[in-house]
KOLKOLLUM-344716 format. One record per residue (C-alpha): residue number from 0; residue in three letters; x, y, z. Coordinates in steps of 0.05 Angstrom, whole numbers, plus 5000, padded with zeros to 4 digits. Example, Ala and Ser with C-alpha at 12.3 -4.5 7.8 and 13.67 -1.06 7.14 Angstrom:
REM residues 2
  num  residuo     u     v     w
    0      ALA  5246  4910  5156
    1      SER  5273  4979  5143
REM end
This chain:
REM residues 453
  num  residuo     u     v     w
    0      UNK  6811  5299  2195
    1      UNK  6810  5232  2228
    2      UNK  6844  5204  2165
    3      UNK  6896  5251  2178
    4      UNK  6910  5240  2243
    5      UNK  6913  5156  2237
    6      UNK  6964  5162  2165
    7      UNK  7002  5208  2218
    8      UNK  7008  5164  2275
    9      UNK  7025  5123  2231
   10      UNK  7090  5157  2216
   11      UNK  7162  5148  2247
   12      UNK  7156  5226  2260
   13      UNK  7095  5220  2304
   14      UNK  7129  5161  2345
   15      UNK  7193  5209  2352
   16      UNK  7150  5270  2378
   17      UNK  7116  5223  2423
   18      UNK  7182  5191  2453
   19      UNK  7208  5276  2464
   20      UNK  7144  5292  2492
   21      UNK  7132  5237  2534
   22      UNK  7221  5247  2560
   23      UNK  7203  5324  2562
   24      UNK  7148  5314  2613
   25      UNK  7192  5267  2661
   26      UNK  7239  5320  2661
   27      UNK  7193  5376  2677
   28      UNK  7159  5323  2738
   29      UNK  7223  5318  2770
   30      UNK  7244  5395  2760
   31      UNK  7175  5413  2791
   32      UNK  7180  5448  2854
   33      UNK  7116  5447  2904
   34      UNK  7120  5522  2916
   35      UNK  7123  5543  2833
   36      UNK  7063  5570  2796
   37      UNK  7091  5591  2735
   38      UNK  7131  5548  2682
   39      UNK  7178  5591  2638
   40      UNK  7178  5586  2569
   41      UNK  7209  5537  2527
   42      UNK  7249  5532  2467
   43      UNK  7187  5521  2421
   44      UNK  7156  5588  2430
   45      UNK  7169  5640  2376
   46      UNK  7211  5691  2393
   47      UNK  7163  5752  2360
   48      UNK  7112  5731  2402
   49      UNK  7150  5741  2468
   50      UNK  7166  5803  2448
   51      UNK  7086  5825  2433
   52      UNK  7059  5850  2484
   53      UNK  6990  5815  2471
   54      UNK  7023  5750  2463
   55      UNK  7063  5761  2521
   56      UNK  6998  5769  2567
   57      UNK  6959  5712  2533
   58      UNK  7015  5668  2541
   59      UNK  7031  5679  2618
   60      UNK  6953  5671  2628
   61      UNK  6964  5608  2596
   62      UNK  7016  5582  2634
   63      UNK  6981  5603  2701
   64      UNK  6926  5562  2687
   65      UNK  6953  5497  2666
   66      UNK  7010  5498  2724
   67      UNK  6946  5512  2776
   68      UNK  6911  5456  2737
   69      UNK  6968  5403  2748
   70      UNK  6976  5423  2815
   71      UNK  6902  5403  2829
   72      UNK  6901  5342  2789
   73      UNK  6974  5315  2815
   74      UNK  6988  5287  2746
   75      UNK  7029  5232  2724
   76      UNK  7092  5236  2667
   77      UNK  7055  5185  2626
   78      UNK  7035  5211  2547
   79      UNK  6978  5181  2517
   80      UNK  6995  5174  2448
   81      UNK  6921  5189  2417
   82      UNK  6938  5267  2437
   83      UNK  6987  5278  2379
   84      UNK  6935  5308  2338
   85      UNK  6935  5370  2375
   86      UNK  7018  5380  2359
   87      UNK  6998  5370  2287
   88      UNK  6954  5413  2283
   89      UNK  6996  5468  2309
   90      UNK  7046  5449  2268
   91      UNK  7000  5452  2206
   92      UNK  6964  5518  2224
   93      UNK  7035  5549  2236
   94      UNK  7059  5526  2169
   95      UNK  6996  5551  2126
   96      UNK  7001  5616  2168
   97      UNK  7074  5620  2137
   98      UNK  7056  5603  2075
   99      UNK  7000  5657  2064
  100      UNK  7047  5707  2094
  101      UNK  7107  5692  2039
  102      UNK  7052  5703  1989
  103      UNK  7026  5760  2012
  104      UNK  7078  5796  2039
  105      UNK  7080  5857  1995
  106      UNK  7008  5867  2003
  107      UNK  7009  5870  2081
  108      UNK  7080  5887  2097
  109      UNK  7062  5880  2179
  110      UNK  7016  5823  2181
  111      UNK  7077  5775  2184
  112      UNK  7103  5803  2247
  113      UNK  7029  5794  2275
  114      UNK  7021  5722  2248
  115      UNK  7091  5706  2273
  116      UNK  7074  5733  2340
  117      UNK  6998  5700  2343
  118      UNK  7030  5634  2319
  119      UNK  7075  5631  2375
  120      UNK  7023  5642  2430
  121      UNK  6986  5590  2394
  122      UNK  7040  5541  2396
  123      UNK  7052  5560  2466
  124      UNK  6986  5541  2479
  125      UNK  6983  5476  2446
  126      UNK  7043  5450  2475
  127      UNK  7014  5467  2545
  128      UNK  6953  5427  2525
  129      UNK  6998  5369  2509
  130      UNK  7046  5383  2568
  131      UNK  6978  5375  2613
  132      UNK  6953  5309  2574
  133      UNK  7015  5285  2591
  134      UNK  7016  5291  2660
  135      UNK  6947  5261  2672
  136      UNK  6936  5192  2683
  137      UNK  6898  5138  2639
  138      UNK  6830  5152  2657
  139      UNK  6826  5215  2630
  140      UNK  6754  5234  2622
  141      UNK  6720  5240  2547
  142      UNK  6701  5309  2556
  143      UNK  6769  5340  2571
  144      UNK  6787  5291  2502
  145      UNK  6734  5324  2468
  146      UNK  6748  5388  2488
  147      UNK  6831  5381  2473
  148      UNK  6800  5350  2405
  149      UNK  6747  5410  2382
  150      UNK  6799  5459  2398
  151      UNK  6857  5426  2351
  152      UNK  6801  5422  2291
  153      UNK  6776  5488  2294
  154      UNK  6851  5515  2288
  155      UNK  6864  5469  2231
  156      UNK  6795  5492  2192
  157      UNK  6810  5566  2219
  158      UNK  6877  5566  2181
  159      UNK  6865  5524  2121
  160      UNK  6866  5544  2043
  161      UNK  6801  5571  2033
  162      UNK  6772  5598  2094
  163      UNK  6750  5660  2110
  164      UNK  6817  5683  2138
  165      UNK  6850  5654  2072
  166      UNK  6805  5698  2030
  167      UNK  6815  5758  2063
  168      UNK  6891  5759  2061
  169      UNK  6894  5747  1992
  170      UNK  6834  5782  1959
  171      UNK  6859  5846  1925
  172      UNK  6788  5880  1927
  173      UNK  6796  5895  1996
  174      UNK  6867  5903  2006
  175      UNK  6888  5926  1936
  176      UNK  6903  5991  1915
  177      UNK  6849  6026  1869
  178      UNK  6856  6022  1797
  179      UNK  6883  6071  1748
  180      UNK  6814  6086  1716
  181      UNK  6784  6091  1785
  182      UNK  6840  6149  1803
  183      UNK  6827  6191  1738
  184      UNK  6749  6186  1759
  185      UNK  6767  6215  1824
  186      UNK  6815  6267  1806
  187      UNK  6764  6284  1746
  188      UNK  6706  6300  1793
  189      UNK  6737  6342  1844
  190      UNK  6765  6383  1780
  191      UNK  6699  6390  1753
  192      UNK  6640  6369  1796
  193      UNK  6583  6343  1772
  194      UNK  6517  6372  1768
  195      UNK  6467  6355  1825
  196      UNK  6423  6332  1770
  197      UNK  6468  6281  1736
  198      UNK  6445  6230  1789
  199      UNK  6379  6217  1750
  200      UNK  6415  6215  1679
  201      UNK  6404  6278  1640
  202      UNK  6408  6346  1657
  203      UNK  6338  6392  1686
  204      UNK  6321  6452  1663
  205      UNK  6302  6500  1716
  206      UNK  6294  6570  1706
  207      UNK  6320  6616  1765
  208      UNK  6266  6669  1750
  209      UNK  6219  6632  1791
  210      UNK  6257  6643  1855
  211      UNK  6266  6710  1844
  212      UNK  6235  6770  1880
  213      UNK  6167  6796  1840
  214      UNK  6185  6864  1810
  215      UNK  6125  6910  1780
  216      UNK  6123  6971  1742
  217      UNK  6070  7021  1721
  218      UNK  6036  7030  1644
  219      UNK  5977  7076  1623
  220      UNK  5937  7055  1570
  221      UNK  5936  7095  1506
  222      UNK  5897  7098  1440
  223      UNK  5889  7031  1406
  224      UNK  5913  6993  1462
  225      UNK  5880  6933  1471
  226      UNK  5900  6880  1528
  227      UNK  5930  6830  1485
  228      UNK  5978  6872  1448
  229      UNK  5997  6903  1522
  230      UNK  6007  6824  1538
  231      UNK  6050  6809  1474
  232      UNK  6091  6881  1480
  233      UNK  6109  6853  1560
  234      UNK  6125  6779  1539
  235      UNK  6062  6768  1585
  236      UNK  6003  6726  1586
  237      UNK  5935  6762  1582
  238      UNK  5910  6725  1647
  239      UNK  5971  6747  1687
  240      UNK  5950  6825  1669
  241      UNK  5882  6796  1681
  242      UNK  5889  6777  1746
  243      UNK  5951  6822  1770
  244      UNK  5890  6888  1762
  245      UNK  5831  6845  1788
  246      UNK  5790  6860  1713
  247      UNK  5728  6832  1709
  248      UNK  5705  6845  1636
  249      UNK  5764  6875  1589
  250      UNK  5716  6911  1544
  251      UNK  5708  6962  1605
  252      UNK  5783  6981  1595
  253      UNK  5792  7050  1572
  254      UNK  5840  7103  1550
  255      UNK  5880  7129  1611
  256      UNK  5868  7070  1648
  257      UNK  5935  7058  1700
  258      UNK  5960  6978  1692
  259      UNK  6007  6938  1740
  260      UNK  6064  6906  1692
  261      UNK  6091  6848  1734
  262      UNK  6164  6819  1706
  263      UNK  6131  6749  1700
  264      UNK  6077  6716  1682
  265      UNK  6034  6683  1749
  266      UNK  5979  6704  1789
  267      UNK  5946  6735  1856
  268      UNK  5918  6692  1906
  269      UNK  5884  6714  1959
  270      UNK  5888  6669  2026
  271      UNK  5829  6631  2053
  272      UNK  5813  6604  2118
  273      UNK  5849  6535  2123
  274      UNK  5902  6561  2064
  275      UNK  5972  6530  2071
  276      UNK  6034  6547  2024
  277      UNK  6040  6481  2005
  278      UNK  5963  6471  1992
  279      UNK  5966  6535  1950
  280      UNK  6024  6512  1911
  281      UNK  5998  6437  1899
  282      UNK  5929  6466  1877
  283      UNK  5974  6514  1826
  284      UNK  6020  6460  1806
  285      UNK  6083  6496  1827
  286      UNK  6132  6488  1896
  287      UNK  6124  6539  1964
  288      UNK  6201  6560  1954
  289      UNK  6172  6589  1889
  290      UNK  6128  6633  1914
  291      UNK  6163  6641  1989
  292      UNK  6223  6675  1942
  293      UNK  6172  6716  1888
  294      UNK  6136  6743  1960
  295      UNK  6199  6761  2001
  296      UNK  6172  6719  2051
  297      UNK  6220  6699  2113
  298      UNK  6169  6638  2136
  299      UNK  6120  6596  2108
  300      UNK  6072  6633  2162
  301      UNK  6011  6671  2115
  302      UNK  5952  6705  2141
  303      UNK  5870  6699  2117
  304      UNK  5865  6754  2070
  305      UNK  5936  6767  2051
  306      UNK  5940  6774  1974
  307      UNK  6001  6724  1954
  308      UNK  6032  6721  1876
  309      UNK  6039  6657  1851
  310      UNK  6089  6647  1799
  311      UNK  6078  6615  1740
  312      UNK  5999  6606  1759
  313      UNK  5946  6599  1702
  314      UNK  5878  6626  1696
  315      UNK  5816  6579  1695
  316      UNK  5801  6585  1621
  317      UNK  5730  6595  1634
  318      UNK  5737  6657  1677
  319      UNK  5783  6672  1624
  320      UNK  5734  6674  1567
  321      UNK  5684  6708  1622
  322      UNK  5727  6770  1628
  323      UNK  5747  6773  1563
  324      UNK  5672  6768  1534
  325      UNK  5684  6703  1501
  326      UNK  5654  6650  1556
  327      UNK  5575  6665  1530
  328      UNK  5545  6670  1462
  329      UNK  5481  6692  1441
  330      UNK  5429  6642  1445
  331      UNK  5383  6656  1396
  332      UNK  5372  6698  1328
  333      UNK  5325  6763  1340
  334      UNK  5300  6824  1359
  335      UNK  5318  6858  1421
  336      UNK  5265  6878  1462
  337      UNK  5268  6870  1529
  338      UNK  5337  6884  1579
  339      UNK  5357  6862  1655
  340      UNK  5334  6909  1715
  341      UNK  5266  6934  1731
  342      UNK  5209  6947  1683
  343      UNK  5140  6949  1671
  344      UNK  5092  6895  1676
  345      UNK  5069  6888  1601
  346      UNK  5006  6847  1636
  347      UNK  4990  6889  1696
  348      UNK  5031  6950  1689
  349      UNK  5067  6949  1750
  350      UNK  5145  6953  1760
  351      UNK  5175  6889  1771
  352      UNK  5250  6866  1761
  353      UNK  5270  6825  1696
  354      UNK  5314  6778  1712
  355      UNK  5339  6764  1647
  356      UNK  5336  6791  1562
  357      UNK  5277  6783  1514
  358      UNK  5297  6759  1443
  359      UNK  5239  6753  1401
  360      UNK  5237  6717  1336
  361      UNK  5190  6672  1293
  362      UNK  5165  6611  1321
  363      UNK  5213  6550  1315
  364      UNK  5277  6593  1314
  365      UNK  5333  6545  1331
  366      UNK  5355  6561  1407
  367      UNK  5421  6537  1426
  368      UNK  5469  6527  1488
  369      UNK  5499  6590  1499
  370      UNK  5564  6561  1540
  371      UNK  5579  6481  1548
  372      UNK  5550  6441  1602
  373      UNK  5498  6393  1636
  374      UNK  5426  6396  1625
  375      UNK  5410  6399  1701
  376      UNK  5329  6413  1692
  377      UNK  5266  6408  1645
  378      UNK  5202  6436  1655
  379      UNK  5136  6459  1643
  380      UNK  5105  6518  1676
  381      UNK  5043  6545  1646
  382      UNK  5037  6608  1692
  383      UNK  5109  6630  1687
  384      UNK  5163  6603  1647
  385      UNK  5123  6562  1601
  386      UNK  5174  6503  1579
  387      UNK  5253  6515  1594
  388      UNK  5309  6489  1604
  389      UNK  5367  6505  1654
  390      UNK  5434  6479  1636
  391      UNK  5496  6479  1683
  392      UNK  5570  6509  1669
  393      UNK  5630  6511  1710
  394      UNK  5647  6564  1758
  395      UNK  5577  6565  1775
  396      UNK  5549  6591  1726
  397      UNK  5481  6565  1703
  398      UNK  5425  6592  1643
  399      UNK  5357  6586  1635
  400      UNK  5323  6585  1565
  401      UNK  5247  6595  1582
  402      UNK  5182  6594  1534
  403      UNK  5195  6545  1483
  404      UNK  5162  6513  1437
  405      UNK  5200  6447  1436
  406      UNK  5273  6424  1482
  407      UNK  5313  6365  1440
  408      UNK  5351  6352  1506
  409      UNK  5342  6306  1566
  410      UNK  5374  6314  1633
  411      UNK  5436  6293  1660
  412      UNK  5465  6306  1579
  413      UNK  5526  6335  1557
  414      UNK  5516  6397  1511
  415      UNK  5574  6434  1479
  416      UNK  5567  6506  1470
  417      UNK  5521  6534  1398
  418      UNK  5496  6459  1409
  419      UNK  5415  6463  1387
  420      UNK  5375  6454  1450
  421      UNK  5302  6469  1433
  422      UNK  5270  6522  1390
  423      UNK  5233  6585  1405
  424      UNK  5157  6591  1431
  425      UNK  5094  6630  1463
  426      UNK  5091  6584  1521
  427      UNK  5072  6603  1593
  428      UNK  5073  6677  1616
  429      UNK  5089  6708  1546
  430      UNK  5056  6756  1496
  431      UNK  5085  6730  1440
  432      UNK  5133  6680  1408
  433      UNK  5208  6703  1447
  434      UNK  5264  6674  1479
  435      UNK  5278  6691  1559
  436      UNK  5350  6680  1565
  437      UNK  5375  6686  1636
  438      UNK  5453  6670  1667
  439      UNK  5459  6660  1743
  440      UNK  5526  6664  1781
  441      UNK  5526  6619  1846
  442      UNK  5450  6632  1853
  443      UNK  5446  6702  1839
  444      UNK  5410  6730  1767
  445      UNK  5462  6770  1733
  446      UNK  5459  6816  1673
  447      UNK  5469  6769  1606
  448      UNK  5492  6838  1575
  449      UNK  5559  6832  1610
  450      UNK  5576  6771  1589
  451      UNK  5555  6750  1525
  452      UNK  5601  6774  1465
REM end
């Protein structure tokens, strides 16, 4: 910038502004009239900017100031000749401003009238600047130079090729029109929207039966009906029948029997203390609009002991094989010979309850797990159970295999169902060589019968 300045100093055209500015500003001295506070504009201001009516209000602002200014400082008609920097760079800024217009001037058919207009105001302005350096005397301080100085560069750097101003006038991304391929995308979506789904790439398959209301209708069972063929005939799962009429052990079923058909497959829930519809539908694996819609419910509101359907829902496939007879299997070879329930004493004769079967058999008969699990306990009771083992399942269920002979298990191991666990004995309590096979339900002796297939 300095550079600049010095080659145009230099020049025969800086020596013949400074000559007019320095005549210019004797004139104006002896024209100036105590009583003025405005100075009119001169021939150098652009005509578009008089006639803006921001330019217009910046300029006479302008002129205010620097009259008051002169006033105050009573300054002289000499021109120090090391302010010509701040004509040029008016004169520059003016001339790039031009330039970009006539470039751009199908692209922004008003900016030139604005540049035109801001251009003159800031040409008014500079040659106030001027017109004041020119009236001061020689000691004119360094900061009002440095301030006449900073102003001139940051118009020139403002204005130049490059800047930001430079690259927003002539970048077509933000001024240009969109292209042809970005029109046809336009027009082709608001013809034929896109799926809400195409945002993630491919198209989701959601089927609208789970937000629909739950429909049921009525069958009665008939001759040779069995509950998978019911299941099939329905498109239905057996646990959704299973759990839709609360049955506990299908081989009960008989002919006559009245079934609730629902229209899809799911199951019934009934609430719990602490129960949420979105707990209930994370623990299921499906969503609370699901089974808001299949329950006609108007709020996600729900009440202990209200019975919901849960669409979609499967069956543990333990309680599964439970009702259908298929969770247990008989855990021994032999003869029958005792049942659950009360009986008689075979050692004193008096009626106590039998909380399990008798299966008796040869000594060394091959007893085996009668549902997977854990070997939770081994021991040996002389008075009572003799040796047995107790081995843990899941939905609390537990057995106990009592009077062995032998147990080829430790605790804490993981036994899969028919799995050899010991083998039949005379130990403890026992008149002879017989299995006691017992299954408890969350602590409670049930009857084996029931469950084993």
């Amino acid at each position: 910038m300095i550079d600049r300045i010095l080659r145009f100093k230099a020049t025969d055209r800086a020596e013949g502004l400074l000559a007019a500015a320095s005549q210019q500003s004797r004139y104006r001295s002896r024209r100036r009239k105590p009583t003025s506070n405005r100075r009119k504009p001169g021939a150098t201001y652009s005509d578009d900017a008089l006639h803006t009516g921001i330019g217009t209000q910046i300029q006479d602002r302008w002129s205010s100031l620097v009259a008051r200014y002169q006033r105050k400082r009573r300054l002289s008609s000499a021109t120090p000749a090391s302010f010509a920097p701040a004509s040029f760079a008016v004169t520059a800024t003016t001339a790039f401003a031009s330039r970009a217009v006539r470039l751009r001037r199908e692209q922004l058919p008003g900016l030139p009238v604005f540049l035109r207009g801001a251009g003159g105001v800031v040409s008014s302005g500079a040659h106030h600047i001027v017109g004041a350096i020119a009236g001061r005397r020689r000691d004119l301080d360094i900061a009002y130079l440095t301030a006449v100085v900073l102003t001139a560069f940051l118009i020139a750097q403002t204005m130049s090729p490059g800047s930001l101003f430079d690259e927003l006038l002539l970048s077509r991304s933000v001024y240009g029109l969109p292209q042809t391929g970005e029109i046809r995308g336009v027009l082709s979506n608001y013809i034929e929207p896109r799926s809400d789904f195409d945002v993630i790439g491919e198209h989701i398959q959601v089927d609208p039966a789970q937000f629909s209301a739950l429909e049921v209708s009525e069958y009665r069972m008939v001759s040779g009906d069995t509950l998978s063929a019911i299941a099939s005939r329905h498109g239905l799962r057996m646990d959704t029948l299973v759990s839709f009429n609360q049955l506990d052990d299908v081989r009960r079923m008989q002919i006559g029997q009245e079934l609730r058909i629902p229209n899809r497959d799911g199951l019934l829930y009934t609430v719990k203390r602490g129960d949420t519809l979105e707990s209930i539908a994370l623990s299921y694996g499906t969503s609370a609009t699901a089974i808001l819609d299949a329950n006609d419910l108007l709020s996600t509101n729900i009440r202990v002991g209200e019975v919901l359907f849960v669409p979609e829902a499967r069956m543990n496939q333990t309680e599964l094989a439970i009702v259908l007879g298929d969770a247990f299997r008989w855990p021994a070879r032999g003869r029958f010979t005792s049942g659950f329930g009360m009986r008689r004493d075979p050692f004193t004769g008096v009626r106590r309850f039998h909380n399990g079967i008798d299966l008796a058999n040869v000594p060394g008969t091959a007893v085996v797990a009668a549902m997977s699990g854990t070997v939770v306990h081994i021991e040996s009771q002389p008075g009572n159970y003799g040796r047995f083992v107790i081995i843990r399942h899941d939905k609390g269920y537990q057995t106990l295999y009592a009077h062995l002979d032998s147990w080829s298990v430790r605790v804490g191991q993981r036994v899969t169902q028919g799995q050899r666990i010991g083998s039949m004995g005379n130990t403890g309590r026992s008149t002879g060589p017989h299995l006691h096979f017992s299954i408890i339900r969350n602590g409670t002796f049930v009857d084996p019968l029931r469950y084993l297939n």
